[in-house]
N, CA, C and O atoms as CSV, one atom per row, in Angstrom:
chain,resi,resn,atom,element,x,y,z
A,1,UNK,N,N,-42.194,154.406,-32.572
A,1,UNK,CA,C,-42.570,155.245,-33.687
A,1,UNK,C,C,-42.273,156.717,-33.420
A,1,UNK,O,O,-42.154,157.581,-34.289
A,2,UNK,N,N,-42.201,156.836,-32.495
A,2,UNK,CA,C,-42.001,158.844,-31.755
A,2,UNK,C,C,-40.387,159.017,-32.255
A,2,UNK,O,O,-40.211,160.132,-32.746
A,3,UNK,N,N,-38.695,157.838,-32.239
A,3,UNK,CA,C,-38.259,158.389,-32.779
A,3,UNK,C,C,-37.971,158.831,-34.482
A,3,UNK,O,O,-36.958,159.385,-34.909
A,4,UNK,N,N,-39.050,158.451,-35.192
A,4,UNK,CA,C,-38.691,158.795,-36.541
A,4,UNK,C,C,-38.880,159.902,-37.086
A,4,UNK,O,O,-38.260,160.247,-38.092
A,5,UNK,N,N,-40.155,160.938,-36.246
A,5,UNK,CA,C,-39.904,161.836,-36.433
A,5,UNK,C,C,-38.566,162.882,-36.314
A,5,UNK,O,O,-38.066,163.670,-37.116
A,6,UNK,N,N,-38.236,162.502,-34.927
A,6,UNK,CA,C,-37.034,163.264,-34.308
A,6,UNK,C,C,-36.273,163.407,-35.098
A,6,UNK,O,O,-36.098,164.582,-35.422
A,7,UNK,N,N,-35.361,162.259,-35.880
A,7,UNK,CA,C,-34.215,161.678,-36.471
A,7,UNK,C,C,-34.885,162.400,-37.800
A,7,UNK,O,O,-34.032,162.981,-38.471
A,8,UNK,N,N,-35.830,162.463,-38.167
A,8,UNK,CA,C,-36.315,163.357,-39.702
A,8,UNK,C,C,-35.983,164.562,-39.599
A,8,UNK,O,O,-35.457,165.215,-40.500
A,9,UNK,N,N,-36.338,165.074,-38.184
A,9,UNK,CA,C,-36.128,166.705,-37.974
A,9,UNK,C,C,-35.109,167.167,-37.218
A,9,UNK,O,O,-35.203,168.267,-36.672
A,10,UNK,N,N,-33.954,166.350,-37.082
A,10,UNK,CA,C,-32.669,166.380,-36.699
A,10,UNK,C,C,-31.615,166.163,-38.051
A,10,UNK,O,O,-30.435,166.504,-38.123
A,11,UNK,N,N,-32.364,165.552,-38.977
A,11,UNK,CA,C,-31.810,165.576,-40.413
A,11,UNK,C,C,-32.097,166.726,-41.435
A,11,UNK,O,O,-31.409,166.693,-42.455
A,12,UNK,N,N,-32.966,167.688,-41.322
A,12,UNK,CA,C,-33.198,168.390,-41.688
A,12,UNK,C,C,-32.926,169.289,-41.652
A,12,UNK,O,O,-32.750,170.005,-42.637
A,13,UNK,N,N,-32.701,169.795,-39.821
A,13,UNK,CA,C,-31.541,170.877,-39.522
A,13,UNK,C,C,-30.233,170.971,-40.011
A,13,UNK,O,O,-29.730,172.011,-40.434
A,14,UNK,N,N,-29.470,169.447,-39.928
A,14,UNK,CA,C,-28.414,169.539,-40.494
A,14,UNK,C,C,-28.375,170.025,-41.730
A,14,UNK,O,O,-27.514,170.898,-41.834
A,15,UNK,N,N,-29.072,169.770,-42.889
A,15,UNK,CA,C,-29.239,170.238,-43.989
A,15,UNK,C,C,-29.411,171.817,-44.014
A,15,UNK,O,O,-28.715,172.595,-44.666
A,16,UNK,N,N,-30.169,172.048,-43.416
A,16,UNK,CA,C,-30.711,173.852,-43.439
A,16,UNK,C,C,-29.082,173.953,-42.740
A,16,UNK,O,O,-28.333,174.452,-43.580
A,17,UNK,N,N,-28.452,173.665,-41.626
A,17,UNK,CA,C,-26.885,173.952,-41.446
A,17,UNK,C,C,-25.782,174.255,-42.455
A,17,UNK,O,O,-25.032,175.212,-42.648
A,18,UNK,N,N,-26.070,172.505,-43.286
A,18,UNK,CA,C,-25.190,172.705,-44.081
A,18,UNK,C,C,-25.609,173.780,-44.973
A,18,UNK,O,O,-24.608,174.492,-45.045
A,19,UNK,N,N,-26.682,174.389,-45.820
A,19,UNK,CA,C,-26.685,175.243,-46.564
A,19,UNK,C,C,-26.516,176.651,-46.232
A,19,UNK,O,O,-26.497,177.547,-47.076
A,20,UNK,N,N,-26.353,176.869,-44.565
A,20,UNK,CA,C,-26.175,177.951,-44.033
A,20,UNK,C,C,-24.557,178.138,-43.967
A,20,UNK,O,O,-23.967,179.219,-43.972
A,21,UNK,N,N,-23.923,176.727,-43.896
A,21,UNK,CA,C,-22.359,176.822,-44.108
A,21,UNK,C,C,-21.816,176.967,-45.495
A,21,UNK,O,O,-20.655,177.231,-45.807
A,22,UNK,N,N,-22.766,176.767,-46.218
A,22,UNK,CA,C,-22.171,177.246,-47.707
A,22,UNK,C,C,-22.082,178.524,-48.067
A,22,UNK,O,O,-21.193,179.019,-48.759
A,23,UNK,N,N,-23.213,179.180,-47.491
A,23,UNK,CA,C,-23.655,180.743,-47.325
A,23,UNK,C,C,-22.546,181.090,-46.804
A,23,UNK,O,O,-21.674,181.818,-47.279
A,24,UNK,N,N,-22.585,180.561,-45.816
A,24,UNK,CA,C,-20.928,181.277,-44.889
A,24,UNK,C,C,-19.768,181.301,-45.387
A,24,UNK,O,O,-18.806,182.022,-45.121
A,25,UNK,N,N,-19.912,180.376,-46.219
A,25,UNK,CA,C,-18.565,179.929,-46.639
A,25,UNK,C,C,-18.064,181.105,-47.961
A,25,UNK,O,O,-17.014,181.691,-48.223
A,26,UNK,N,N,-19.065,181.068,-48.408
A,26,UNK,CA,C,-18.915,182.093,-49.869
A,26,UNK,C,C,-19.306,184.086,-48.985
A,26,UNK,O,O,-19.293,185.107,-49.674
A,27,UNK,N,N,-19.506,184.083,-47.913
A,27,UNK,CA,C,-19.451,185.458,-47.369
A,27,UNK,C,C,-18.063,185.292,-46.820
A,27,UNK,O,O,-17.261,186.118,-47.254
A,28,UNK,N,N,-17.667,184.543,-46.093
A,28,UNK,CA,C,-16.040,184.735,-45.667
A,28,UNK,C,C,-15.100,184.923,-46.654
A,28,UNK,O,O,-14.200,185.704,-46.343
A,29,UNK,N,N,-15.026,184.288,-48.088
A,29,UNK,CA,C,-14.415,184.420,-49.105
A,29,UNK,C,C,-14.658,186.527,-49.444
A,29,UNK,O,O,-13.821,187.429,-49.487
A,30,UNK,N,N,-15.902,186.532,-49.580
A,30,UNK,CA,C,-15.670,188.050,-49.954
A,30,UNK,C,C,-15.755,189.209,-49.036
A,30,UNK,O,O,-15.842,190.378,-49.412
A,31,UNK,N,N,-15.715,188.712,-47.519
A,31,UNK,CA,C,-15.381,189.223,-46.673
A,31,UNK,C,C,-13.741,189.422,-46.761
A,31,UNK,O,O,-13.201,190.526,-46.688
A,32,UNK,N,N,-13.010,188.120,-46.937
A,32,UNK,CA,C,-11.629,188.175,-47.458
A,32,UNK,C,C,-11.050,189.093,-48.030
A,32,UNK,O,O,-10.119,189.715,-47.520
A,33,UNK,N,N,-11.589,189.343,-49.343
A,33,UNK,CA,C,-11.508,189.943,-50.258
A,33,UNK,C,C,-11.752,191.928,-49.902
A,33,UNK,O,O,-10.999,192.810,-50.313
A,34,UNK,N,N,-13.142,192.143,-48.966
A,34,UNK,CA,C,-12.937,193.281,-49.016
A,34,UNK,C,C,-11.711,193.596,-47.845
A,34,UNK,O,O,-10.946,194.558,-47.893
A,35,UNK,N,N,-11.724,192.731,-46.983
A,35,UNK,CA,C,-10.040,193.063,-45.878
A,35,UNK,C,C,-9.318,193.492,-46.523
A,35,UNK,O,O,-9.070,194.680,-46.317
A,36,UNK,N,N,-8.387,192.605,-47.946
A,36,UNK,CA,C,-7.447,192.950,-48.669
A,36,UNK,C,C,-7.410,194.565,-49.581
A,36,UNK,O,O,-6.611,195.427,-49.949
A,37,UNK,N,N,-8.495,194.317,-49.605
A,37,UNK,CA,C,-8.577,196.378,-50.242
A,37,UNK,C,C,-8.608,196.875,-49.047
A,37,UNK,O,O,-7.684,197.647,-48.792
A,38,UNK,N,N,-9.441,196.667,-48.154
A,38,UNK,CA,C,-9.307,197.654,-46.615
A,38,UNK,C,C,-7.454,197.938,-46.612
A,38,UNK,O,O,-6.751,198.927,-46.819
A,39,UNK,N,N,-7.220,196.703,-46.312
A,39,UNK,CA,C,-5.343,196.591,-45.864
A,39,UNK,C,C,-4.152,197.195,-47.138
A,39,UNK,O,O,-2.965,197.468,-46.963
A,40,UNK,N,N,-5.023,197.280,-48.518
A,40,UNK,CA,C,-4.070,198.235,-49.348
A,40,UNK,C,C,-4.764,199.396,-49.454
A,40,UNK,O,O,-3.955,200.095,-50.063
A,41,UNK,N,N,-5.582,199.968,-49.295
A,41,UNK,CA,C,-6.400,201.293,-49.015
A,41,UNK,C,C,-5.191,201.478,-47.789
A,41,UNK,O,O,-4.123,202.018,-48.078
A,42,UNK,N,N,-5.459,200.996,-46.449
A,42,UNK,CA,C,-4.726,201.545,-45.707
A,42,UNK,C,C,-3.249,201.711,-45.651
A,42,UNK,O,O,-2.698,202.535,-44.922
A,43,UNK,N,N,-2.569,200.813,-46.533
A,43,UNK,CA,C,-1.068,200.975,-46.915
A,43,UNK,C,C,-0.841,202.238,-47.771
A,43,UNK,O,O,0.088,203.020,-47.571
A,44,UNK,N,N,-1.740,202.369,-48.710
A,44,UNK,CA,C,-1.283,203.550,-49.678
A,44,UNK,C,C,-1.905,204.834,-48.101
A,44,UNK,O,O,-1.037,205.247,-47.332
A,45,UNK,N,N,-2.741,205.072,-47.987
A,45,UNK,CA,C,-3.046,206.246,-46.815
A,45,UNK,C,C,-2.079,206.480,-45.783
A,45,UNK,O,O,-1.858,207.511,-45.148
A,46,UNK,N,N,-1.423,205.110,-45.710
A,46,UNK,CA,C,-0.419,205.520,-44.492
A,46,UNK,C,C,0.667,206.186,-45.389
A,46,UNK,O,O,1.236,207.179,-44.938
A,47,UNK,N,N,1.068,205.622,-46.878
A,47,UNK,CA,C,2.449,206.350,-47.163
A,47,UNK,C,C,1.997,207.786,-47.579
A,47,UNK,O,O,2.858,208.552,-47.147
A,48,UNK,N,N,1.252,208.319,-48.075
A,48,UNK,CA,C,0.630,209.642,-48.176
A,48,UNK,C,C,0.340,210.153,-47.039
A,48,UNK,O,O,0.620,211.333,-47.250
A,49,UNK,N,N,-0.198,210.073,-45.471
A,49,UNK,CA,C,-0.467,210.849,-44.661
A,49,UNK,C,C,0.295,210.498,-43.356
A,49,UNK,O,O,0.270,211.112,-42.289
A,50,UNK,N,N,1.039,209.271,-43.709
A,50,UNK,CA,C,2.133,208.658,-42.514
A,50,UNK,C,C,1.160,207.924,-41.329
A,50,UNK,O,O,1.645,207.168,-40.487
A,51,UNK,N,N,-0.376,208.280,-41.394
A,51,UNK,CA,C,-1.097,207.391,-40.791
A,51,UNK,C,C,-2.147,206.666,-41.402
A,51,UNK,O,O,-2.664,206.951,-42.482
A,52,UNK,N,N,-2.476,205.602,-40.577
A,52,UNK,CA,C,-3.684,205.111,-40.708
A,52,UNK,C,C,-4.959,205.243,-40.839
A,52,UNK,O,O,-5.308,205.500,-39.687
A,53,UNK,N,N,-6.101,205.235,-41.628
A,53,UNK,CA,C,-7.470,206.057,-41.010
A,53,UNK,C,C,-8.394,205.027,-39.930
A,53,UNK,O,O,-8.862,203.895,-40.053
A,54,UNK,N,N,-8.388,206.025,-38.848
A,54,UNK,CA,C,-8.905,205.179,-37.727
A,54,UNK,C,C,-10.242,204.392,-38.319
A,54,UNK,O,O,-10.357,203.169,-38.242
A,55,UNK,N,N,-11.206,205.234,-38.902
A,55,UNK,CA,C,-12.557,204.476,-39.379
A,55,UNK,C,C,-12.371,203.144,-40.261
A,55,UNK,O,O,-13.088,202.146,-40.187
A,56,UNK,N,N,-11.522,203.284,-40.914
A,56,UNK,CA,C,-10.979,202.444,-42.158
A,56,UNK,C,C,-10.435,201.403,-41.243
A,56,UNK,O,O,-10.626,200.244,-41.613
A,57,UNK,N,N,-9.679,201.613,-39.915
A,57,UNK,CA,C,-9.256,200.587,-39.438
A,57,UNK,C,C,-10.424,199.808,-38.682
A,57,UNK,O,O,-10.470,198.577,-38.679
A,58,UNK,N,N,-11.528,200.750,-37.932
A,58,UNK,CA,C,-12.074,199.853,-37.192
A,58,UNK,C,C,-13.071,199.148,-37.700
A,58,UNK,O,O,-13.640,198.206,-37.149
A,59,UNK,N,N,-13.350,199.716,-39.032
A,59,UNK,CA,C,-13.930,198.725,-39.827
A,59,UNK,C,C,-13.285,197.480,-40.810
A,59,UNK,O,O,-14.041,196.876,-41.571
A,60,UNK,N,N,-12.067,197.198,-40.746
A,60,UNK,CA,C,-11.317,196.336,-40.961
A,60,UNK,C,C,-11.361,195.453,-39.604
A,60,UNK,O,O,-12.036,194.425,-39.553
A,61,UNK,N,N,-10.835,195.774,-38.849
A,61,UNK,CA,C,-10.996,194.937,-37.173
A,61,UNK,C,C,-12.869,194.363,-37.281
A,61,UNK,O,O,-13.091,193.343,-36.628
A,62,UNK,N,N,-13.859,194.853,-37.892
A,62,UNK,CA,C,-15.023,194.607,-37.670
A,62,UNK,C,C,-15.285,193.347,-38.831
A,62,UNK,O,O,-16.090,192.423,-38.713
A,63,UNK,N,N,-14.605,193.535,-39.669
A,63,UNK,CA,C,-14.677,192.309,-40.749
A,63,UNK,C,C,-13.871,191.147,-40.484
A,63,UNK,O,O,-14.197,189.996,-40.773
A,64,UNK,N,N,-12.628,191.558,-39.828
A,64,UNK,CA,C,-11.625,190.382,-38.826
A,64,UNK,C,C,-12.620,189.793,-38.285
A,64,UNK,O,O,-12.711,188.648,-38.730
A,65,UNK,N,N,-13.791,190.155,-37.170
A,65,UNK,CA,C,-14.375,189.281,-36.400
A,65,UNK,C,C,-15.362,188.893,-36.911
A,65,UNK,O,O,-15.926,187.999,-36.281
A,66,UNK,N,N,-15.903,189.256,-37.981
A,66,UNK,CA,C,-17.299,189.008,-38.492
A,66,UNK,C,C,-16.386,187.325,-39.517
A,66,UNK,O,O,-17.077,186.376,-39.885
A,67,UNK,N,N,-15.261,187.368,-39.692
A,67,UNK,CA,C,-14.555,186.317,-40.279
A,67,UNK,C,C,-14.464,185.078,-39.075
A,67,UNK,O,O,-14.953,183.955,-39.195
A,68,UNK,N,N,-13.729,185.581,-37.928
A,68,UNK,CA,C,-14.045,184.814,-37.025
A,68,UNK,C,C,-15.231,184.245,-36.405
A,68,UNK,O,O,-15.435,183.059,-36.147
A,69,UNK,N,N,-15.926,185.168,-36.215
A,69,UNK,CA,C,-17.684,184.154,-36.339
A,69,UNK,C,C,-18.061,183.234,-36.999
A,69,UNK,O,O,-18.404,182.147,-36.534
A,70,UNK,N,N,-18.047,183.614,-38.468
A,70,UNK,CA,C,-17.807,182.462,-39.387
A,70,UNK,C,C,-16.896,181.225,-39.603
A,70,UNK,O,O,-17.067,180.287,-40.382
A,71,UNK,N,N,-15.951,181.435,-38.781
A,71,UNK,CA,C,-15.222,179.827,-38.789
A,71,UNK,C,C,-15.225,179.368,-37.825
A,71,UNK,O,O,-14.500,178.400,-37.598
A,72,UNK,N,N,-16.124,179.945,-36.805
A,72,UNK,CA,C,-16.455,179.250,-35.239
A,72,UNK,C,C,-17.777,178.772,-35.768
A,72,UNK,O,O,-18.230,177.945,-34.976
A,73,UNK,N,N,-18.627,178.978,-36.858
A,73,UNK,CA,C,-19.917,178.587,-36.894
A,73,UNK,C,C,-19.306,177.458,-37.727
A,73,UNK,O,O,-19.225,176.368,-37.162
A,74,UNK,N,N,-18.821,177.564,-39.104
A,74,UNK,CA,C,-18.696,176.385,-39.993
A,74,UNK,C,C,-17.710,175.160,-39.592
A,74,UNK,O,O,-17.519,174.222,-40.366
A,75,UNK,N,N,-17.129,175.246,-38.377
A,75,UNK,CA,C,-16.424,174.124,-38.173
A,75,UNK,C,C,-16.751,173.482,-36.638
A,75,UNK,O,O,-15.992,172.814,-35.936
A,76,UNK,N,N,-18.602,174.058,-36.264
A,76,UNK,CA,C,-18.817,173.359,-35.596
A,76,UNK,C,C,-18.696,173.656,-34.054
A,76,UNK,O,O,-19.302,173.098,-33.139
A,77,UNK,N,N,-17.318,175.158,-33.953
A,77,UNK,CA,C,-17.303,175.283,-32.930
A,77,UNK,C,C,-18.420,176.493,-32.266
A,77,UNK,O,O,-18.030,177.114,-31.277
A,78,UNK,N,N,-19.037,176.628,-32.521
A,78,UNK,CA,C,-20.351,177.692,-32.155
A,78,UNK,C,C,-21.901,177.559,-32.892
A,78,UNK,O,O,-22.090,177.452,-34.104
A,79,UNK,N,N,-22.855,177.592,-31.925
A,79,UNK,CA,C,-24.106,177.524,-32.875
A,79,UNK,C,C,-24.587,179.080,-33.133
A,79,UNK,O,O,-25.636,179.234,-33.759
A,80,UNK,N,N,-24.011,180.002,-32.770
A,80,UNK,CA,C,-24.185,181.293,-33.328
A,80,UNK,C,C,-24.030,181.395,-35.036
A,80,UNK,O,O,-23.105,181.162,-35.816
A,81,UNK,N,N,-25.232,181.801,-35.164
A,81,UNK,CA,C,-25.210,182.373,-36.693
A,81,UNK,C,C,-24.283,183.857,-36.633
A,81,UNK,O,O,-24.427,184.565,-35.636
A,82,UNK,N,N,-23.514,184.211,-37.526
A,82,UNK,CA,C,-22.986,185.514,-38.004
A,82,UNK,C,C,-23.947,186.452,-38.981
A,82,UNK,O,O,-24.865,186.002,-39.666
A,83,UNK,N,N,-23.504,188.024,-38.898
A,83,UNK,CA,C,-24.513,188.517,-39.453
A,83,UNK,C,C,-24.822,187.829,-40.885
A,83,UNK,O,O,-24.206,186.908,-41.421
A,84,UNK,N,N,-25.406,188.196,-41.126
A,84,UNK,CA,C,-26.827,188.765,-40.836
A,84,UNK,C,C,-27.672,188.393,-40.179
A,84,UNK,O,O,-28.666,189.118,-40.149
A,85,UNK,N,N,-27.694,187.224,-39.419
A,85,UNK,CA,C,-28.515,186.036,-38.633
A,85,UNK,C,C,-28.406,187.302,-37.379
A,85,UNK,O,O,-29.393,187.516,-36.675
A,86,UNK,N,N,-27.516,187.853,-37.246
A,86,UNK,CA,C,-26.867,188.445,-35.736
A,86,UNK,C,C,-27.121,189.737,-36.171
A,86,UNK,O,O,-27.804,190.041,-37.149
A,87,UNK,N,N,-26.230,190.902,-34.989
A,87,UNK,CA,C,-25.720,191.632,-35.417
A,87,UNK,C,C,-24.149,191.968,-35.840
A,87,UNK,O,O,-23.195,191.368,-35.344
A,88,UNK,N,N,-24.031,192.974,-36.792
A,88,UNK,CA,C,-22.483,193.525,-37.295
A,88,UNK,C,C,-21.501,193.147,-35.647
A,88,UNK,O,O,-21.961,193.480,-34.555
A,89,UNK,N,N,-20.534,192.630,-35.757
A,89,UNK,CA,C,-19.805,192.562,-34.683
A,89,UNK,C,C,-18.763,194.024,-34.587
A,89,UNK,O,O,-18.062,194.384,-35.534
A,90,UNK,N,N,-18.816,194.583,-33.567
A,90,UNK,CA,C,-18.489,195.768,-33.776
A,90,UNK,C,C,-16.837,195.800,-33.079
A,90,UNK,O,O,-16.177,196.839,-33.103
């Protein structure tokens, strides 16, 4: 009788998982999304000033990994939550 609890509350996590991978799933999408303005923000700045803006970049590099967190969590390969569970990956 001791394992039915287990197997209840080993089913349950998965669930609270999976709804944490849906979460994830729909923040990587508009994480996506703000990269692509980061990366034409920084195309038009470079042809107007011939460079890049460093802040603009390292906060692009900071959404790169905050993307990578997220597909090391939703496919299983990491039990690290991404922010907000965490902190901003810097």
């Amino acid at each position: 009788m001791s394992e039915y609890p287990v197997a209840t509350a080993e089913k349950r996590s998965i669930w609270i998982r999976g709804l944490l991978m849906i979460l994830m799933a729909l923040a990587y999408q508009l994480a996506g999304t703000v990269l692509f303005f980061i990366a034409l923000i920084q195309f038009v700045l470079a042809l107007l000033s011939d460079a890049p803006n460093p802040r603009l970049a390292a906060f692009g590099r900071s959404v790169g990994l905050f993307q990578s967190q997220i597909a090391s969590f939703v496919s299983f390969a990491s039990e690290d939550l991404p922010f907000p569970f965490a902190d901003w990956p810097s």
